[in-house]
C-alpha positions as CSV (number, residue, x, y, z in Angstrom):
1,X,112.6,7.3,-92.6
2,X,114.6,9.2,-89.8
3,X,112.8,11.1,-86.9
4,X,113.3,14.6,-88.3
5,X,111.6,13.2,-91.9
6,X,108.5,11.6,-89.7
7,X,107.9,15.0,-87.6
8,X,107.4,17.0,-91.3
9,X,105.6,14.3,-92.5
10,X,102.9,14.8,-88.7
11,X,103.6,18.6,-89.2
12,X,102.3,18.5,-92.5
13,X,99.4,16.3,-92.0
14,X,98.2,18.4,-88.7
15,X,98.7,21.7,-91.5
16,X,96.3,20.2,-94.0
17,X,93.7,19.0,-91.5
18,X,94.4,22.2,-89.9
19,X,93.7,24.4,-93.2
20,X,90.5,21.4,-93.4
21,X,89.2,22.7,-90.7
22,X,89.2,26.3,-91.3
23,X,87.6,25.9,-95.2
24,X,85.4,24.2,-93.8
25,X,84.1,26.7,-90.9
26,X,84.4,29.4,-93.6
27,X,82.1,27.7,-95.7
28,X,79.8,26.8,-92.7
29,X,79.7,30.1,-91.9
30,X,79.2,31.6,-95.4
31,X,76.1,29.2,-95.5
32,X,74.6,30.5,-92.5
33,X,74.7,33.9,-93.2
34,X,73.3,33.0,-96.7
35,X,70.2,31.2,-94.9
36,X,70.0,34.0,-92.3
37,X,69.7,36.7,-95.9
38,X,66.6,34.5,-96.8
39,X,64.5,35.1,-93.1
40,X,65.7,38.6,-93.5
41,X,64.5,39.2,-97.6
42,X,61.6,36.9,-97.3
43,X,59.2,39.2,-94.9
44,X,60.7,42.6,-97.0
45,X,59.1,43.9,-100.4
46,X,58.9,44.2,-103.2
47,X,56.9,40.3,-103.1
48,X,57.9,38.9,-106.6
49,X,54.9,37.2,-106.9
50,X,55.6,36.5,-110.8
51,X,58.3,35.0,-110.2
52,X,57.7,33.0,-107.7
53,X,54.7,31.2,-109.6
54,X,57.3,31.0,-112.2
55,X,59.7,28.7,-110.5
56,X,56.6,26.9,-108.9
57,X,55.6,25.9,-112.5
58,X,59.6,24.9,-113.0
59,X,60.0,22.9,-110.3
60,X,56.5,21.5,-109.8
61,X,55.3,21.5,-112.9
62,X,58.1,20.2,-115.3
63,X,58.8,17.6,-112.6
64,X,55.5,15.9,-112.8
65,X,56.8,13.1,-115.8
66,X,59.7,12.2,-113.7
67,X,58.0,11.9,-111.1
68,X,55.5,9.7,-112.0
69,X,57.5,7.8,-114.0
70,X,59.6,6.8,-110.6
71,X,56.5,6.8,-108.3
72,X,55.1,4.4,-110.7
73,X,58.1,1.8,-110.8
74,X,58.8,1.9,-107.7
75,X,55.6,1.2,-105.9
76,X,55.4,-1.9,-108.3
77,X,58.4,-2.8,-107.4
78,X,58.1,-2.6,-103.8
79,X,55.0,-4.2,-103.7
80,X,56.7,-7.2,-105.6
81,X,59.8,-7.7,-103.0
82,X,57.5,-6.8,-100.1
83,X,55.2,-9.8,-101.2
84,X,57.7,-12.3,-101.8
85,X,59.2,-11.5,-98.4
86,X,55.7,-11.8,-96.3
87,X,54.7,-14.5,-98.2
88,X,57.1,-16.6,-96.5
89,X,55.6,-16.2,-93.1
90,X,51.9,-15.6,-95.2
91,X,51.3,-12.7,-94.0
92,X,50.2,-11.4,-97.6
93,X,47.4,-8.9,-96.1
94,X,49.9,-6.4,-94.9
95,X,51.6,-5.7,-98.7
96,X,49.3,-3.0,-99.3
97,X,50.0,-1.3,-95.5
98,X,53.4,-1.5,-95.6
99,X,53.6,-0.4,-99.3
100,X,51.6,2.6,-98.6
101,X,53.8,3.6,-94.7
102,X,57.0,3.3,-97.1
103,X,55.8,5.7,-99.7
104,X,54.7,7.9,-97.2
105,X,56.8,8.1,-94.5
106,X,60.4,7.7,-96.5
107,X,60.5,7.0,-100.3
108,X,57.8,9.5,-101.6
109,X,59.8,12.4,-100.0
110,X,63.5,11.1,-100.2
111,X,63.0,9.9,-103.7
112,X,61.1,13.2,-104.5
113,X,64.0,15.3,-103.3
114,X,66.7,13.1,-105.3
115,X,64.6,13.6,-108.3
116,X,64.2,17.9,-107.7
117,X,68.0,17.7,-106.4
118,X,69.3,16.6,-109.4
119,X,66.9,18.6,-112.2
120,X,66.0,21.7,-110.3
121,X,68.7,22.3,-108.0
122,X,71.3,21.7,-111.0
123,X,69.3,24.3,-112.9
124,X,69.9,26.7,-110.0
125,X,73.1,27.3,-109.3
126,X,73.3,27.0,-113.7
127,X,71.4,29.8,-113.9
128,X,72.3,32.0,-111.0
129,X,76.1,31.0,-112.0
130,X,76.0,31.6,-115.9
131,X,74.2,35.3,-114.8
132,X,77.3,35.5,-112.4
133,X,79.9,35.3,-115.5
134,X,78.4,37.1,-117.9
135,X,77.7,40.7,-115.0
136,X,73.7,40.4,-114.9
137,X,74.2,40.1,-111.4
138,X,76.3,42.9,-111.3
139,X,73.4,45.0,-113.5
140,X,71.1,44.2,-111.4
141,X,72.8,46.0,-107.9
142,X,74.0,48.6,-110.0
143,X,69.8,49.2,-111.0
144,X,69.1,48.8,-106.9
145,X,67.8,45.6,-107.4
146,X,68.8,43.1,-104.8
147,X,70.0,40.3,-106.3
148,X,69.3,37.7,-103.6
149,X,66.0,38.7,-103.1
150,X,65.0,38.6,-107.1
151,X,67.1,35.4,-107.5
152,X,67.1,33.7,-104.5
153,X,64.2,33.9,-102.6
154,X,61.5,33.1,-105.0
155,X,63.5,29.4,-106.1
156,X,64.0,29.0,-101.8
157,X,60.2,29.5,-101.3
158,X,59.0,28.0,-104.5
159,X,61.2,24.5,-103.7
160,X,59.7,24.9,-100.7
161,X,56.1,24.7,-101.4
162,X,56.5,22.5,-104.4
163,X,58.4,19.8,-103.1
164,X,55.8,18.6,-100.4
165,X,53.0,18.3,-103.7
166,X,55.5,16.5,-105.7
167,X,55.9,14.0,-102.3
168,X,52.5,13.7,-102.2
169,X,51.5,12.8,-106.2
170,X,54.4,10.3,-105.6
171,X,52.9,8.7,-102.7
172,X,49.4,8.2,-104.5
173,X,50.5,7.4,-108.2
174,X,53.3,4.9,-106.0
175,X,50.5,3.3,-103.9
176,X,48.4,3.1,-107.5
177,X,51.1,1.2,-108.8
178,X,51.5,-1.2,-106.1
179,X,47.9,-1.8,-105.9
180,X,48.1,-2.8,-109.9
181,X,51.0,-5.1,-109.6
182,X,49.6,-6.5,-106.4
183,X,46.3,-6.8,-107.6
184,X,46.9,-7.7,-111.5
185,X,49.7,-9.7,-111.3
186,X,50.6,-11.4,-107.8
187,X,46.5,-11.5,-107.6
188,X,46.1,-10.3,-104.0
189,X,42.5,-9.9,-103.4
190,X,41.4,-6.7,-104.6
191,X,40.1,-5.9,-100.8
192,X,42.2,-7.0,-99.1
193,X,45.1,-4.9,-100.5
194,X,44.2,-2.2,-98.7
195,X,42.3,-3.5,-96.0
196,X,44.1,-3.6,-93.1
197,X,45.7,-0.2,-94.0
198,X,43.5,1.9,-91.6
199,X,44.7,-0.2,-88.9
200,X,49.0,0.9,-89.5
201,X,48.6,3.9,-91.0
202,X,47.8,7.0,-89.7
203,X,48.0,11.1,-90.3
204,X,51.4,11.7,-88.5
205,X,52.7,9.2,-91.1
206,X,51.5,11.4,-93.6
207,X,52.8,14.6,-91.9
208,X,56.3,13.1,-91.6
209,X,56.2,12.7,-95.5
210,X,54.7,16.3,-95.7
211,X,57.3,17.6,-93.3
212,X,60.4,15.8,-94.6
213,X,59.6,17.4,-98.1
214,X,59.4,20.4,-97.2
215,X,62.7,20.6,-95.3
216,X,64.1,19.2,-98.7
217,X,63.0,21.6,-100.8
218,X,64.3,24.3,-98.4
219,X,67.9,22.1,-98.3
220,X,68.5,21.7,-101.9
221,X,67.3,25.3,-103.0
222,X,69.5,27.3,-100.3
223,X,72.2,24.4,-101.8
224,X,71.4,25.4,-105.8
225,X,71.3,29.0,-105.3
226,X,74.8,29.1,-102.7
227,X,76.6,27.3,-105.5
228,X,75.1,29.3,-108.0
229,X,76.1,32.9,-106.2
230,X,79.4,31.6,-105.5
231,X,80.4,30.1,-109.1
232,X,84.1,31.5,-110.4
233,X,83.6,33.3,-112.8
234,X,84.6,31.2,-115.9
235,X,82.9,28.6,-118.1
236,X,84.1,25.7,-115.9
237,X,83.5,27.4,-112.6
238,X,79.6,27.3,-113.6
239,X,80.3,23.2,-114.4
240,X,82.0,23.4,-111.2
241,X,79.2,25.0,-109.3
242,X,76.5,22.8,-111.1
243,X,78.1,19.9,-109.6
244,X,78.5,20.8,-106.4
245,X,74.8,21.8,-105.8
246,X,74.0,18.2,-106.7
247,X,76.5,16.4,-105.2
248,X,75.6,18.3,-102.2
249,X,72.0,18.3,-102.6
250,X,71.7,14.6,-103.0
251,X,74.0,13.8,-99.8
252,X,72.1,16.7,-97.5
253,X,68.7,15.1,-98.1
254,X,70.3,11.5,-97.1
255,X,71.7,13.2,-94.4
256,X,69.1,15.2,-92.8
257,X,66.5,12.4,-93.4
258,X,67.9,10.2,-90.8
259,X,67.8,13.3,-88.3
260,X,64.6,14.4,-88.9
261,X,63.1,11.0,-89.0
262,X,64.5,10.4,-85.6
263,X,63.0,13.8,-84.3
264,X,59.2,13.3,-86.0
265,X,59.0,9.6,-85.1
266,X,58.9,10.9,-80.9
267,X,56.3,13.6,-81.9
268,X,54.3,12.2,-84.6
C-alpha cells in the first residue's frame, strides 16, 4: 500500500472514532437530561398514585415465580460447590455464612436486577415504544398531559422500590434453599448451618444488598423508558428499542455493581 493509500486509510479511522466519540457524548448527554426530567417531575403533581401501584404489582408482583424459581436453584447450588470447596480444608461450619454473605451482599441483588432487566425493562421501552408508533404519545401532549411524568416516572419509582423487596425474598427463599440442600442432602448438622453466621454477617451486609437493588432498579427503569421514548417509529424500531433496553440494562447493573461495591465496602 503506498503512503498516500495509508494516510486515508489513518484519516478515515481517526473520522470514525471521531464521529464515535461524538454519538456517544450525544447520547450521554440525552441520558442525563432524561435523569435530570425525573428529579424535576418526581416532586411536581399531579402524583399518579394509580399508577404507580400498578407498575409496583408488574414488576414486583409478576416477578415473584422467577424469582423464586432462581433464588431457589441457586442457593442450592451454591451451597453444594461452597461445601465441596471447604470441605477440603474441613472447614464445613462456614457453608451456611458464606452462603448467606453471597446472597446478600452480591447474587440476591445482581441476579434480581438480571431477572427485572430482562422481563420488566424489556416490557418498558415495548410499551412506551409501541405508544410512540402508533401517536398515543402524541395524544397525550396534545390533551396537556406530560408524557414523561405519566409514563415515566411511575415505572422509575416503582423499579425503584420494587427491586430492593424482590432482592430481599431472593436472599431468604436462596438461604432456604441452601439450608435444604446442606441440611437434607450433604447432611450438615442442622445447627450448625447457621451457626457461626452471627459471627460474619452483619447489617451493612444486608444494606449493601438493599442499596445495590435499589440503584438497579433506578438503572434499568431510566434504561427501559430512554429506549422506549426514543424508539423509531416503525415496527422494527420498537424490536430495536426492546433490545437495546436489555442489552443495556444487563451490562449497566454488571457495571455499576463493581463501583458501588467498591464505594459501600469502605462505609458499610
Amino acid at each position: 500500500m503506498s503512503l498516500r493509500g495509508v494516510q486515508e486509510v489513518i484519516e478515515e479511522r481517526i473520522s470514525a472514532f471521531g464521529r464515535y466519540l461524538l454519538s456517544f457524548i450525544s447520547e450521554l448527554g440525552a441520558m442525563i437530561t432524561f435523569i435530570s426530567r425525573f428529579f424535576y417531575w418526581f416532586w411536581r403533581p399531579p402524583f399518579r398514585i394509580k399508577h404507580i401501584f400498578e407498575q409496583l404489582y408488574f414488576i414486583g408482583n409478576q416477578s415473584l415465580f422467577i424469582i423464586i424459581l432462581s433464588a431457589t436453584f441457586s442457593g442450592m447450588v451454591l451451597a453444594y460447590q461452597t461445601y465441596f470447596g471447604f470441605k477440603l480444608i474441613n472447614v464445613d461450619s462456614l457453608v451456611g455464612p458464606i452462603v448467606a454473605i453471597s446472597l446478600a451482599k452480591e447474587l440476591a441483588p445482581v441476579l434480581s436486577g438480571l431477572i427485572v432487566a430482562g422481563r420488566a425493562g424489556a416490557a418498558m421501552a415495548a410499551q412506551i415504544g409501541s405508544m410512540k408508533v402508533t401517536e398515543q404519545i402524541d395524544a397525550l401532549e396534545v390533551m396537556g398531559i406530560d408524557s414523561f411524568q405519566y409514563l415515566a416516572v411511575p415505572r422509575i419509582l416503582a423499579a425503584t422500590i420494587a427491586l430492593p423487596i424482590l432482592s430481599l425474598v431472593f436472599l431468604f427463599v436462596g438461604s432456604l434453599g441452601g439450608q435444604i440442600v446442606g441440611t437434607k442432602v450433604l447432611l450438615i448438622e442442622e445447627t450448625l448451618f447457621f451457626s457461626r453466621l452471627s459471627d460474619f454477617m452483619y447489617l451493612g451486609d444486608m444494606y449493601q444488598g438493599v442499596i445495590k437493588a435499589m440503584a438497579f432498579g433506578f438503572i434499568i427503569s431510566v434504561i427501559g423508558t430512554y429506549f422506549g421514548f426514543g424508539v423509531e417509529r416503525s415496527a422494527s424500531g420498537v424490536g430495536k428499542g426492546t433490545n437495546l433496553a436489555v442489552v443495556w440494562g444487563m451490562i449497566l447493573v454488571l457495571v455499576s455493581d463493581y463501583f458501588l461495591t467498591t464505594v459501600l465496602v469502605r462505609i458499610l
